[in-house]
N, C-alpha and C positions, 0 to 999 in steps of 0.2 A: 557146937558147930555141927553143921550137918557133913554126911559124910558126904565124899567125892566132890565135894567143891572145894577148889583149893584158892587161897589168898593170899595175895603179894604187897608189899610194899610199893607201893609208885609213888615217884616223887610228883608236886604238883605242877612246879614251872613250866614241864613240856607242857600239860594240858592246859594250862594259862595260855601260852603262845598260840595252842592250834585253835583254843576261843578269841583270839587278837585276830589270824586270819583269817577265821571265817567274820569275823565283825569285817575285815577290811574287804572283805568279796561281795559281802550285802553291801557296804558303801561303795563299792563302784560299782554295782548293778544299779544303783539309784543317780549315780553323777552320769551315764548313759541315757539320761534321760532327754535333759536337755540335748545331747548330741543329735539326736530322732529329732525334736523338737526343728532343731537348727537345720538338718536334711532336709526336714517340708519345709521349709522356709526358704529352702535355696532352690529348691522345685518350686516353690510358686512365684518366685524372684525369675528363675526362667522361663515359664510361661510368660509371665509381663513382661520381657524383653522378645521376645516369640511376637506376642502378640503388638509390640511395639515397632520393631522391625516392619510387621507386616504392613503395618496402616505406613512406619514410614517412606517403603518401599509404591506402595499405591499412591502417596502424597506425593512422590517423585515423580510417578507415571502421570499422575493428572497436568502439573508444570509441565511439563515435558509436552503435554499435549497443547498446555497455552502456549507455550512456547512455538510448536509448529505451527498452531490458528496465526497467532499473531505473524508468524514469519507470512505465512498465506496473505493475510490482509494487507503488508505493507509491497509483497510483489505483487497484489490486484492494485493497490496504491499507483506503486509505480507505472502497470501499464496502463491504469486511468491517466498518469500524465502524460504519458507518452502520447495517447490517444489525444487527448487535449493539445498537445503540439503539434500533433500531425491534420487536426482541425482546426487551429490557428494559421498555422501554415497554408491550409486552404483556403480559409478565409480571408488570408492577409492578400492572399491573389488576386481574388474576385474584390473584394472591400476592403477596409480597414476597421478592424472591430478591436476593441479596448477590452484583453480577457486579464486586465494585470489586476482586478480585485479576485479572480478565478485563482489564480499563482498564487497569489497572496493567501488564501482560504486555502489551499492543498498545501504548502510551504508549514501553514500552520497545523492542520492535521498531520500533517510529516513527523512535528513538533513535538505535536500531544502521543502522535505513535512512541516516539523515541521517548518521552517521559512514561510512558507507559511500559516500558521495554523495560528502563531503570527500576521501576515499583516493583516490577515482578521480579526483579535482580533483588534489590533488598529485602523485599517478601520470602523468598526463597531462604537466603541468609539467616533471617530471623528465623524463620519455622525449621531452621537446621540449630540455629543456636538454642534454639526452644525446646525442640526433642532432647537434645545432648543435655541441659542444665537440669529439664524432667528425668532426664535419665538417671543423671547423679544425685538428685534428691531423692530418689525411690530409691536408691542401691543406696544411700547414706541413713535414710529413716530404717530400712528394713536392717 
């Protein structure tokens, strides 16, 4: 034996154990992986709900704009009848003129206004229940 080194007995089981936790430290440096993995995926799960928002936010503002066109055209509607009875009236003075196929043609654009009003009520509905079930399939697939 050489000299000034000196040597001991050690038992082995501690040093068994300290190679069990370092095996157990490299295995959860490796199960952290998928964790990262999972992070960018909930970052890009936010972005597409960012980005879904926004279009469905703008799909609101455009409705919202038929919504006011429409409300415009059926008050120019209304003062086209008005006008029309205020020149029926006229007419009825001076002559007597038959405008009941005129009533009848505005009566019925009145008609198609109001089923029009409906459509864009259930259009709306739908492109709401559309975003929301797209929403839950992309948050259910990812």
């Amino acid at each position: 034996m050489e000299e000034g080194v000196e040597y001991e007995l050690v038992p082995i089981s501690p040093i068994k154990k300290i190679q069990k936790e370092l095996e157990e430290i490299r295995r959860s440096k490796i199960s952290t992986l998928p964790l990262d993995e999972f992070k960018k995926d909930v970052e890009k799960l936010s972005e597409q709900i960012d980005k879904l928002i926004t279009i469905n936010l703008t799909l609101q503002t455009k409705i919202t704009e038929l919504l006011v066109k429409h409300a415009e055209v059926l008050k120019d509607l209304d003062e086209m009848v008005n006008l029309l009875r205020q020149a029926t009236e006229i007419e009825s003075e001076s002559s007597v003129v038959n405008l009941a196929p005129v009533v009848d043609e505005l009566k019925k654009i009145q008609e198609q206004n109001k089923e029009m009003m409906e459509t864009i009520r259930e259009l709306t509905t739908y492109l709401k229940r559309t975003y929301t079930r797209g929403l839950i399939e992309r948050i259910v697939r990812a």
